[in-house]
mmCIF file of the C-alpha atoms, coordinates in Angstrom:
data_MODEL
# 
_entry.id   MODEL 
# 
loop_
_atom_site.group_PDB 
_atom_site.id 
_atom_site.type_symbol 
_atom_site.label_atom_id 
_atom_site.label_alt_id 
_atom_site.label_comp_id 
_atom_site.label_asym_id 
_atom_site.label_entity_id 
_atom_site.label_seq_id 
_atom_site.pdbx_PDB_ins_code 
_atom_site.Cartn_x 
_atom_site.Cartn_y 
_atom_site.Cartn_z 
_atom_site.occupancy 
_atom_site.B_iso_or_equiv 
_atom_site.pdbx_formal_charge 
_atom_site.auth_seq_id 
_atom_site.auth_comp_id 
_atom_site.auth_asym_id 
_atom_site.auth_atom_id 
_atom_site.pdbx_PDB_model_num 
ATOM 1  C CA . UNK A 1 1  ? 119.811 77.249  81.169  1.00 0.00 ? 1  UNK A CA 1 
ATOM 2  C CA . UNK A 1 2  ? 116.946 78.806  83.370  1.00 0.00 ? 2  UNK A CA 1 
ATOM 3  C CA . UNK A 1 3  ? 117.206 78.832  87.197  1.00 0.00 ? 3  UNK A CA 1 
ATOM 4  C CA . UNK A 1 4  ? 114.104 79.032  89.188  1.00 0.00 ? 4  UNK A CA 1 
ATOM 5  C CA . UNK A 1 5  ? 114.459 82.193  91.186  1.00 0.00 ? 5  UNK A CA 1 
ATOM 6  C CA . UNK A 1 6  ? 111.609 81.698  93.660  1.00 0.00 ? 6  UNK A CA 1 
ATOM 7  C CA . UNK A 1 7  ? 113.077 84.268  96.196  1.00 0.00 ? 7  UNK A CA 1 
ATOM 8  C CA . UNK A 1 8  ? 113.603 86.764  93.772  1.00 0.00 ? 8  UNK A CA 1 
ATOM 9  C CA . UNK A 1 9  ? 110.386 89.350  93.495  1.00 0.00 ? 9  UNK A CA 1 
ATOM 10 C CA . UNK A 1 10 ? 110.993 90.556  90.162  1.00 0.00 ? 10 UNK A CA 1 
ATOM 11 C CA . UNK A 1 11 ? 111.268 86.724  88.909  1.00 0.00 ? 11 UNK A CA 1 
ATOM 12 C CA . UNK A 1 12 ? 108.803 86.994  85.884  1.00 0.00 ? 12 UNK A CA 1 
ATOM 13 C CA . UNK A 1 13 ? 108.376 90.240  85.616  1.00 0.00 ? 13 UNK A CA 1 
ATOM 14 C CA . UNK A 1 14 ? 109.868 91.673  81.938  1.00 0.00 ? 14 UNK A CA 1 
ATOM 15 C CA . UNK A 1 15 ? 111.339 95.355  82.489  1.00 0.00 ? 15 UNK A CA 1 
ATOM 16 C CA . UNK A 1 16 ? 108.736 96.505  80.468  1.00 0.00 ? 16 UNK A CA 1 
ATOM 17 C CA . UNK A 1 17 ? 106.313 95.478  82.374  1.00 0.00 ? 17 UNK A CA 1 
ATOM 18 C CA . UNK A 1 18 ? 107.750 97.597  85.381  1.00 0.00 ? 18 UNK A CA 1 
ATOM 19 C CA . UNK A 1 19 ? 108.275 100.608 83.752  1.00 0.00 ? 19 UNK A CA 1 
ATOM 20 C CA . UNK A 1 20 ? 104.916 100.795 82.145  1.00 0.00 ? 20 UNK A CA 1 
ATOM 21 C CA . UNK A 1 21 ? 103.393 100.141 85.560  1.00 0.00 ? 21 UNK A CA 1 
ATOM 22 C CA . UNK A 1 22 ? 105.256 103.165 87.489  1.00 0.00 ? 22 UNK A CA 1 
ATOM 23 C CA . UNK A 1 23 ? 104.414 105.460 83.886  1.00 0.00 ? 23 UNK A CA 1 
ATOM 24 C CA . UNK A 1 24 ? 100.745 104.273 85.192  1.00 0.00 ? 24 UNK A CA 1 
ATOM 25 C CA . UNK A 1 25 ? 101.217 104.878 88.550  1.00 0.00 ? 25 UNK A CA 1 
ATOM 26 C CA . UNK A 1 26 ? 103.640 108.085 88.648  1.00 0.00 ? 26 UNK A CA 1 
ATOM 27 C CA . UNK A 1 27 ? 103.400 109.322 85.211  1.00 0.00 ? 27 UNK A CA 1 
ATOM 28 C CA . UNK A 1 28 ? 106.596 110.554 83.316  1.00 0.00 ? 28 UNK A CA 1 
ATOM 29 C CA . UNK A 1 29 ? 106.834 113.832 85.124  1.00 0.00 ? 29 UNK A CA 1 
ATOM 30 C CA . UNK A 1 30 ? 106.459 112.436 88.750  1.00 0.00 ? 30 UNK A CA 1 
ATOM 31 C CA . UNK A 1 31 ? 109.227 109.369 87.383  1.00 0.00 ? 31 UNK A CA 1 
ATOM 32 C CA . UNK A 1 32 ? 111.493 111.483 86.529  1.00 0.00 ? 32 UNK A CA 1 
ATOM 33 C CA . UNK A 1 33 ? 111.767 113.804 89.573  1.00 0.00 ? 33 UNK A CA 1 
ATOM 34 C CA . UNK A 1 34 ? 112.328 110.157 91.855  1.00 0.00 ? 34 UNK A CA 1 
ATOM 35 C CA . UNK A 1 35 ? 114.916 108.799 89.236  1.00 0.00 ? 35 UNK A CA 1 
ATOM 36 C CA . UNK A 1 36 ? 116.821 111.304 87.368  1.00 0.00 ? 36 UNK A CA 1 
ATOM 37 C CA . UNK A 1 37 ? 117.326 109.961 83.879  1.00 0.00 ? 37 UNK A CA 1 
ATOM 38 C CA . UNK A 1 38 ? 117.316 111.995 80.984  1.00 0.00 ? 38 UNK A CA 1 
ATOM 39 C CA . UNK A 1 39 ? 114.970 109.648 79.013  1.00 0.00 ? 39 UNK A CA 1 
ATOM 40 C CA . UNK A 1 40 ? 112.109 109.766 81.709  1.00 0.00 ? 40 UNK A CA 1 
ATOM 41 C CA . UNK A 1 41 ? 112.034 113.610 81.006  1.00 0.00 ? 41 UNK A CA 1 
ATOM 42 C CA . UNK A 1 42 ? 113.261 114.705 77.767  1.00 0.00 ? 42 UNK A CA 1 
ATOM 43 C CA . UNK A 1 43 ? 110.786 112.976 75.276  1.00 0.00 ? 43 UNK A CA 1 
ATOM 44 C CA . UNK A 1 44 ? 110.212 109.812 76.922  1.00 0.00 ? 44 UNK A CA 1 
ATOM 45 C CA . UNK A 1 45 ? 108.736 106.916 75.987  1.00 0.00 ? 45 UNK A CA 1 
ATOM 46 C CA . UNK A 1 46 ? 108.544 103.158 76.806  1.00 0.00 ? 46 UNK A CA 1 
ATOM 47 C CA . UNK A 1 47 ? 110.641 102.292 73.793  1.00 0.00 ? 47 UNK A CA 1 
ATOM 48 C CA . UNK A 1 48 ? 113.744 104.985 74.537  1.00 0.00 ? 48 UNK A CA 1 
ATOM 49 C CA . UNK A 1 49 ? 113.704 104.097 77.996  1.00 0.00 ? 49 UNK A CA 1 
ATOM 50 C CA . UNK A 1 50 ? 113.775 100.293 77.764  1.00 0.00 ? 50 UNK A CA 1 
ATOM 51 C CA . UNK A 1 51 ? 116.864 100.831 75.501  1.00 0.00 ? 51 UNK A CA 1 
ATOM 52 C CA . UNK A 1 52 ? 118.385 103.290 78.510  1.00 0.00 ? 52 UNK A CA 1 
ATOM 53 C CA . UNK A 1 53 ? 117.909 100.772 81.360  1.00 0.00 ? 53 UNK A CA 1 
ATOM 54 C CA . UNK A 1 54 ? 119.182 97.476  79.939  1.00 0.00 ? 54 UNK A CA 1 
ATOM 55 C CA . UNK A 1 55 ? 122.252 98.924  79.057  1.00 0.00 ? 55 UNK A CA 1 
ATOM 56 C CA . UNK A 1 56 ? 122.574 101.171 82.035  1.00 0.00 ? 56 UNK A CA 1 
ATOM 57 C CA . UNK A 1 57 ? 122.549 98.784  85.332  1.00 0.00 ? 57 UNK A CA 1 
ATOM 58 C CA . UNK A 1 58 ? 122.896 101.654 88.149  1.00 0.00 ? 58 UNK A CA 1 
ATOM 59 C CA . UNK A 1 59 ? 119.387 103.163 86.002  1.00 0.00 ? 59 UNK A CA 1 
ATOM 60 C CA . UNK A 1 60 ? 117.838 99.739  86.075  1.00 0.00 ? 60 UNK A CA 1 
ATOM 61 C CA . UNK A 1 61 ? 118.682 98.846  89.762  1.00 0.00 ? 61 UNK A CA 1 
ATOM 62 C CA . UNK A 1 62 ? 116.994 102.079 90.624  1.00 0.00 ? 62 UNK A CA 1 
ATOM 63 C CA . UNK A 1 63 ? 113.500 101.330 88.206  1.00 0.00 ? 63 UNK A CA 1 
ATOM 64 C CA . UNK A 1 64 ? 113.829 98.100  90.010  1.00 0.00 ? 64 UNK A CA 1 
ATOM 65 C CA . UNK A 1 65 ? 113.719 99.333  93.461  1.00 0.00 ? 65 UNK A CA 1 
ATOM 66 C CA . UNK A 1 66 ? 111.321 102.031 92.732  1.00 0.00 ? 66 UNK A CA 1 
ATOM 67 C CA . UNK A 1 67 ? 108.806 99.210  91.240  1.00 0.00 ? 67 UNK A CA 1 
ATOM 68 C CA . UNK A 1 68 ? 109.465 97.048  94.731  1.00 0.00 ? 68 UNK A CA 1 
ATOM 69 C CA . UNK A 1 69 ? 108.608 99.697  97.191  1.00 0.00 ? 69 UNK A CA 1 
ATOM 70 C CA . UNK A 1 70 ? 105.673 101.045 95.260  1.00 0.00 ? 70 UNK A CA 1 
ATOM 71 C CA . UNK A 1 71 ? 104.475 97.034  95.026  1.00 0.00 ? 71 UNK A CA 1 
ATOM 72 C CA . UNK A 1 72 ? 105.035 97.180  98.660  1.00 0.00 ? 72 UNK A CA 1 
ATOM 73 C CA . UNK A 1 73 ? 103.340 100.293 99.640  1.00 0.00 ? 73 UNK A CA 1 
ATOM 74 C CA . UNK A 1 74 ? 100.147 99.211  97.845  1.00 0.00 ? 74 UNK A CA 1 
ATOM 75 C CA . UNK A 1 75 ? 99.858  95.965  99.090  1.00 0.00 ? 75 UNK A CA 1 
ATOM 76 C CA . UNK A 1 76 ? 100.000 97.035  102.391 1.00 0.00 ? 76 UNK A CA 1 
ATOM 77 C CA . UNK A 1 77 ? 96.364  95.954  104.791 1.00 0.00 ? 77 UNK A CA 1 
ATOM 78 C CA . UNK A 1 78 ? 95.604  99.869  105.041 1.00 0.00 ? 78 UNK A CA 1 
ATOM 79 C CA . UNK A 1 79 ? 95.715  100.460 101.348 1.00 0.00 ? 79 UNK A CA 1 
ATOM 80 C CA . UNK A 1 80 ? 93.702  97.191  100.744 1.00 0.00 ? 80 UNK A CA 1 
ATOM 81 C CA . UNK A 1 81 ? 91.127  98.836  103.104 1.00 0.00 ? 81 UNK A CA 1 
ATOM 82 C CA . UNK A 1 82 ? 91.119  102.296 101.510 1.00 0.00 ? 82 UNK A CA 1 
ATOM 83 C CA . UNK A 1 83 ? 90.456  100.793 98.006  1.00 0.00 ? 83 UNK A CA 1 
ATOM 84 C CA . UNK A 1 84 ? 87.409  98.521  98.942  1.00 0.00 ? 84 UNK A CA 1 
# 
């Protein structure tokens, strides 16, 4: 059964769709020096990583909060100003 989450900020959002948006936004490199997992640096890819996080949860809960504060930071009224 599927509970509406409407408080939750990642409601919706597949973990694929996370990670590819901080590979777009940090790339691989950058990733890996804020979240130290092996994956991110030693031939990564969207597949291998996926596989890493869903069965690590201390890995996901740090791609998670990563993804948050970078939603965060570029919502914020300064950066909407800067990018029009």
């Amino acid at each position: 059964m599927s509970e509406e989450q409407p408080n939750n900020p990642l409601h919706g959002i597949t973990l694929e769709k996370i990670l590819q948006t901080l590979v777009d936004l940090y790339g691989w490199k950058a990733l890996s020096r804020r979240i130290e997992i092996r994956c991110f640096y030693n031939e990564p890819s969207i597949k291998s990583s996926l596989k890493f996080l869903r069965s690590t949860p201390w890995a996901r809960q740090e791609v998670e909060d990563l993804y948050l504060a970078s939603q965060r930071y570029l919502t914020t009224p300064e950066k909407q100003e800067k990018q029009q």
